[in-house]
C-alpha positions, 0 to 999 in steps of 0.5 A: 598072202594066199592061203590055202586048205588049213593043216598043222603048219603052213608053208610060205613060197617067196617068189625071186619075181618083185612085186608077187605075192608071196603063196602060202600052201598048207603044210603036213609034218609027216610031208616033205616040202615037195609033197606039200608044194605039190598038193599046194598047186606049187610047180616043183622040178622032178625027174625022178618024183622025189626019190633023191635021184635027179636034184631037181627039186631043189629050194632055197630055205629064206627063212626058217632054216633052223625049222627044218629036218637036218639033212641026211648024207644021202641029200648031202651027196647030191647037192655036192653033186650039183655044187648047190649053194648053202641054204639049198635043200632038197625038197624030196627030203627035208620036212618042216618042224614047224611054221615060219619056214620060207623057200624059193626057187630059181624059177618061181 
């Protein structure tokens, strides 16, 4: 695995590609999973930079669920809006608790 600049936490990235390498950025509590993707050099969809208003920047958490925040009714109505599968979050809102947490995307 890659690593990045230490912080508290670390945030791992699984790629939906076989045979690459999983990423690992670096992974601030007071940061959401969209801004600690962002400042890892991780792409992540946003029309609306992370403001809750596209959904663009949804990632699927693979691992870890139970590590990250609860969701809030406002990220709830959006991923309903998108007919999002369970395990989907927005990465505009949902923060980690803690290491252990692995999420993809549909593009990575």
């Amino acid at each position: 695995m890659g690593a990045v600049a230490s912080s508290n936490f670390q945030l791992t990235c699984r790629s939906r590609w076989p045979g690459r390498e999983d990423v690992v950025v670096a992974l601030d509590l007071d940061r959401t999973l969209y801004e600690a993707l962002r400042a890892g050099g991780r792409p992540i969809a946003s029309a609306c930079t992370g403001d809750a208003v596209c959904g663009k920047c949804t990632v699927r958490v693979l691992e870890g669920e139970d590590l990250v925040t609860p969701m809030d009714d406002e990220e709830a109505d959006v991923l309903e809006a998108q007919g999002a599968e369970p395990g989907m979050r927005l990465a505009c809102r949902a923060r980690a608790r803690g290491d252990g947490v692995v999420v993809g995307t549909d593009y990575w």
